[in-house]
N, C-alpha and C positions, 0 to 999 in steps of 0.2 A: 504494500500500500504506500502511496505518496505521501511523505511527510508532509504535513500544514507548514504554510510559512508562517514566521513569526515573527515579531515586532519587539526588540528589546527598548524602551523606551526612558531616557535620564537629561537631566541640568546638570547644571553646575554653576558655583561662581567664580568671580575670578582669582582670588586668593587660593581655591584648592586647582584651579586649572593651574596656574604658576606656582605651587608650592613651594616654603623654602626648606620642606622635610624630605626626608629619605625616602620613605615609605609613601610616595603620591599617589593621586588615584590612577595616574597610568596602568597599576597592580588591580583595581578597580576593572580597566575596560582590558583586558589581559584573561581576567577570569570570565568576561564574556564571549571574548571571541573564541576561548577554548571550551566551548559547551560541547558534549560529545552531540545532540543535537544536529543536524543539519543545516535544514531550510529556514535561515534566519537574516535578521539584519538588525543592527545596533544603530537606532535615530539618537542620536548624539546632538538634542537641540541647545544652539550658544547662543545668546542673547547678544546684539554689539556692543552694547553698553548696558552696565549694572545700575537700573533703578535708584538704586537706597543711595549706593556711595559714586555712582557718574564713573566707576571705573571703566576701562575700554578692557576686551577680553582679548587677549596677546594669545595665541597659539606657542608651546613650547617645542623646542626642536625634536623632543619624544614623538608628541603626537604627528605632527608633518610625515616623521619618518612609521607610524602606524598607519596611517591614511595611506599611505603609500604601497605598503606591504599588506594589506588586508581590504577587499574588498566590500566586506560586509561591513566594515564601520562607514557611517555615514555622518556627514556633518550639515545640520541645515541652521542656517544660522536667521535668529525667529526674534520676537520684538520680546522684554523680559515681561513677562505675565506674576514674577515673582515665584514661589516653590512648586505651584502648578504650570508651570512653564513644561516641565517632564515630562508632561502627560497634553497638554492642551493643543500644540502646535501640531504634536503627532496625528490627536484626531481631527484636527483639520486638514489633514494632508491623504485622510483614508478614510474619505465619507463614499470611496465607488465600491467599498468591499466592507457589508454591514458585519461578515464571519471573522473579517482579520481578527487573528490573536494578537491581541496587547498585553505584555510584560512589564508594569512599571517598576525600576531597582533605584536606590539610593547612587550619587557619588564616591560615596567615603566606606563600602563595602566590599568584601571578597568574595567573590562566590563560588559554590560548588560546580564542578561540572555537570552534575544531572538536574539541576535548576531548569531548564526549560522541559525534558523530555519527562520529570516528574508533572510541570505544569499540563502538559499535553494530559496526564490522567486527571489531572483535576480540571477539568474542561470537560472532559468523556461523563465522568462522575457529579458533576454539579454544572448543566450547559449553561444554567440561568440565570449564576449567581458569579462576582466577582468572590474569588477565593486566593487566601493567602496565607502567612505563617505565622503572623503576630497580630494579637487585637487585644481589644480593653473591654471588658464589662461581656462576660457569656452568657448567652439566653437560652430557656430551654425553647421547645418547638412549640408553645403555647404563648410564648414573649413574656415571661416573667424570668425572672435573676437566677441564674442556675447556683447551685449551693451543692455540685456535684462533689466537688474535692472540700468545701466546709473552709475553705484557707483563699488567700490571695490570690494564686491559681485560677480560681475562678475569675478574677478582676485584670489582672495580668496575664491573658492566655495566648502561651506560647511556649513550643516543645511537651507539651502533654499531649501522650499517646491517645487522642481522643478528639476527633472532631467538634465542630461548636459552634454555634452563630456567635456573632460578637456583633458591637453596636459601634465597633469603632476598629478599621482594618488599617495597620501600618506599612506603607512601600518598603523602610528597607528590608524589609525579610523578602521583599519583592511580592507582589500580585497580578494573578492576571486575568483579562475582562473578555467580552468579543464588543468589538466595535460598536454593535446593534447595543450596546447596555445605556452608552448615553446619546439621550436621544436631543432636539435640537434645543430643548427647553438648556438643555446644561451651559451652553456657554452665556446664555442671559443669567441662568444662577451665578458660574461665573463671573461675569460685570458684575453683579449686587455684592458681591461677598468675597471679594481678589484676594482680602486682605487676611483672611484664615490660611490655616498651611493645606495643604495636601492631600491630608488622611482626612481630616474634619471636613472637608468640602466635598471629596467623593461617596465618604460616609453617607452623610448628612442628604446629598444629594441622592444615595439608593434606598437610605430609609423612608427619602417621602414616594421615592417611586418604590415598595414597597418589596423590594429585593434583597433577600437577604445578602449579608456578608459572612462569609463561611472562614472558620481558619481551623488548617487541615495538618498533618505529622509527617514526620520521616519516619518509616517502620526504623530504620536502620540509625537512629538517634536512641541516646543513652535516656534508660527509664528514669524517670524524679518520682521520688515517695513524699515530697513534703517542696513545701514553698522553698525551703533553704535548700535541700537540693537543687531547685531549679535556676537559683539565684547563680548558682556554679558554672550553669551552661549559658550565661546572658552572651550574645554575641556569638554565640558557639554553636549554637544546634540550627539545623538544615535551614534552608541552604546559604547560611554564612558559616564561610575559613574564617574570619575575623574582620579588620577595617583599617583602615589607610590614617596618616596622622594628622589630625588637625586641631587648631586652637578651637575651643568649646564654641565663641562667638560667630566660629565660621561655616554654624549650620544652615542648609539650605531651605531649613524650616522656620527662619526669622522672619517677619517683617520685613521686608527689603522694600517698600516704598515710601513715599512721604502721602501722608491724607490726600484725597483730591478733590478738590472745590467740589461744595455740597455736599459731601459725604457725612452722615450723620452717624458716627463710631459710637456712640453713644446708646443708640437705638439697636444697631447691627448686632453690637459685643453685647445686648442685655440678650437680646433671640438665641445667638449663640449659648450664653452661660444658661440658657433656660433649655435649650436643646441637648446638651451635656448632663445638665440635672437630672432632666426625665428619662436619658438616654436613649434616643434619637427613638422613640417612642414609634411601633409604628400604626 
């Protein structure tokens, strides 16, 4: 059978594009294009300039010479939308194919090699639903607070051998969508609400269209008997190696803009803290 193509999809800013650490996210886009996987390609969207701080984004002599030597990475260089920039420009660029598979991954992680042909089972096993490896708040199938593990576990789920809805799905463990999930209403949510990061806005956005968010295991990830065990495997369990070095402020889940005329933050951030409350209720 024909592998599906796939759609690996990330930002970045310009601090971790130009790194002055050893450990950059070049190790980052390294472990993507070595997916035992196939039929793939890495949308590599760069902003030309950085919203928040007006930086211009310099290409490093690494990358030039990756572009070079790899055909699947691609680079499309897109206006900065802020931490949904990773995901936003891509699905403007693949509204003629409603099936495409979308992979969103962080900057500043490492990944496993069976990271996408894992994801190809969780597409088979769940067609409907965005499914991923980390989320926040478990529900059972009846939408009330699951109280399956009694411990944080449930609030923090990720790396328990046990499937889950969650109310709140994380990129860097990476996720992945079919195109058809967001439909054209999403980029008018986006205008009203730029200023949320990433997770909370796609979340938020499948809870009102009424789709669950699923976070799914590695059979082949080390079991946890208690919240402290698991706290052992943060960054460790499928599909991250670990993560690239960067200063704490240089996450791509900041704020990166300045308010824009008429914007009422004050109204926005009270819906938000009220939709976090209730947890994205649906």
């Amino acid at each position: 059978m024909e592998e599906e193509n796939v759609i690996l999809s990330l930002t970045t800013i310009p601090t971790r594009l130009n790194s002055p650490y050893g450990y950059d996210m070049r190790h980052t886009l390294e472990s993507l294009l070595n997916q035992k996987y196939n039929n793939f390609e890495i949308h590599f969207n760069i902003p030309l300039i950085c919203e928040r701080t007006n930086e211009e984004y310099i290409f490093p002599e690494w990358l030039n010479e990756m572009l070079a030597n790899n055909n699947k990475l691609k680079i499309f260089r897109v206006e900065d939308r802020g931490p949904i920039t990773k995901l936003l420009s891509t699905l403007e660029r693949t509204t003629d194919n409603p099936e495409q598979i979308i992979i969103v991954v962080d900057d500043d992680m490492v990944y496993n090699e069976n990271m996408i042909s894992e994801h190809i089972k969780n597409r088979e096993k769940w067609p409907e639903n965005p499914v991923g490896y980390d989320g926040i708040k478990s529900r059972n199938e009846d939408g009330s607070v699951s109280l399956f593990f009694n411990d944080l576990r449930d609030h923090f789920y990720s790396g328990n051998h046990r499937d889950a809805i969650v109310d709140l799905l994380q990129h860097y463990k990476s996720i992945s969508y079919r195109r058809r999930f967001f439909e054209d209403d999403f980029f008018e949510f986006i205008d009203k609400n730029y200023y949320w990061n990433d997770d909370v806005m796609t979340s938020a956005y499948f809870a009102n269209k009424k789709r669950n968010r699923i976070v799914t295991y590695y059979p082949d990830d080390e079991k946890c008997n208690s919240y402290e065990d698991s706290l052992n495997l943060v960054g460790k369990s499928f599909p991250i190696l670990g993560n690239t070095s960067h200063l704490s402020e240089e996450g791509c889940n900041l704020f990166r803009y300045q308010p824009r005329e008429n914007d009422n933050l004050d109204e926005n951030l009270a819906a938000l803290n009220l939709m976090i409350e209730l947890g994205y209720v649906k």
